[in-house]
C-alpha positions, 0 to 999 in steps of 0.5 A: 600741218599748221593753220597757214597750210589748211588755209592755203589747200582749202583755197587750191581746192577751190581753184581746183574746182573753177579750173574744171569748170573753166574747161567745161565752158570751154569745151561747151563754147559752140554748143548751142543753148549752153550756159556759161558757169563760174566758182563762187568762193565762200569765207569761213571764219573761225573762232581760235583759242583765245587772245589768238586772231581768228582762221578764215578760209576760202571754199569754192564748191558752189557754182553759178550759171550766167544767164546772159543771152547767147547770139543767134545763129541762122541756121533755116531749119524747119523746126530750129528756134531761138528765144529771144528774151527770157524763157526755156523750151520745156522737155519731157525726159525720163528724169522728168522736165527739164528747161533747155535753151537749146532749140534744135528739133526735128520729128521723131519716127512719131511724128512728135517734136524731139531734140537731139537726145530724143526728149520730146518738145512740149507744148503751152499745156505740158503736152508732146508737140505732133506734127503730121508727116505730110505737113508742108509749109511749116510756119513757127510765129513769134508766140511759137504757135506752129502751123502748116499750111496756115493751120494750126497743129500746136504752140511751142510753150514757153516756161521760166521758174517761178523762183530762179533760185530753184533752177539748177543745172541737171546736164549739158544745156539742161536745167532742173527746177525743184519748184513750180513754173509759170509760163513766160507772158509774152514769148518771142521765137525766131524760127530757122534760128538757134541760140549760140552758147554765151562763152567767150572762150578769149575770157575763159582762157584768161581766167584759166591762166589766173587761176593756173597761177593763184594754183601754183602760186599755193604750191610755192607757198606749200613747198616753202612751208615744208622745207621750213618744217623739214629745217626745223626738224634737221635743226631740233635734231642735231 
């Protein structure tokens, strides 16, 4: 296979991939807290031999997640919350913690804060969040302090990355950090609401037949090479 043909399946790899990521975001586009991803595309250039032009290819094999905030969903759930603003609710999972904008919780059978896969909620110190069984008259402030009956039981904490490019997506509305936290100064919580996903399937579905034509349209470009190679052969050989 010649320069042109490496060239043309390093960049239908790519698409390949974003294609896969296209159908993720759209399959995602009503979970609440999910953040939409893209392809980022890089170029290699490479040197030839000499008095011949140099080979740049196209690799698309890193993604992006897009950190714009959702909309706000009222959904009048004791313990559902939304951040308006930066920040990330803090999870405990056996993997360790994990940053989510996903803010549906309810108690387990402990009486401890969870979401939906049973990871449970921390608070500002990094400890489980504990709400009596008997609580009524559930509160949650602005600062995520959480209250019944006008006392106090804890304060949901808010955390960012101290370097944003530590954090990576670990699965589903669930993020990873390889570095340090800080909590976020000025938290601002919506009890009763959840932060809708930021996909906009209309957009989504436009890039997916982009990308669905700039991949057939590689196919064409390497279905033409090889019948000028198969033309080549029949030719040389008779």
């Amino acid at each position: 296979m010649d320069n042109a043909g490496y060239v043309t399946l390093t960049r239908m790899s790519g698409l390949r991939r974003e294609m896969q990521v296209i159908a993720n975001n759209i399959a995602n586009s009503t979970t609440a807290g999910y953040r939409r991803e893209g392809m980022v595309f890089s170029e290699f250039v490479v040197r030839a031999e000499r008095h011949e032009p140099s080979l740049s290819m196209a690799l698309g094999n890193t993604r992006h997640t897009y950190l714009l905030q959702g909309a706000l969903s009222q959904t009048n759930g004791t313990f559902d919350m939304a951040i308006e603003g930066e920040g990330y609710f803090q999870l405990e999972t056996p993997q360790g913690p994990r940053l989510t904008r996903a803010g549906a919780f309810t108690p387990n059978a402990a009486g401890e804060l969870v979401n939906m896969d049973g990871h449970r909620l921390l608070d500002a110190g990094g400890a489980a969040i504990f709400v009596p069984p008997d609580a009524r008259s559930v509160e949650i402030s602005r600062d995520g302090t959480l209250s019944a009956q006008g006392q106090p039981l804890g304060q949901v904490g808010l955390v960012r990355p101290v370097d944003p490019v530590t954090m990576s997506r670990a699965a589903g509305t669930l993020f990873a950090v390889d570095g340090a936290v800080e909590p976020v100064e000025a938290p601002n919580m919506l009890q009763g609401f959840v932060e809708e996903s930021n996909v906009d399937p209309m957009l989504e579905l436009t890039r997916m037949i982009e990308v669905q034509r700039a991949y057939e349209g590689g196919q064409g470009l390497l279905d033409s090479e090889d019948e000028r190679i198969k033309s080549v052969i029949q030719t040389l050989g008779r």
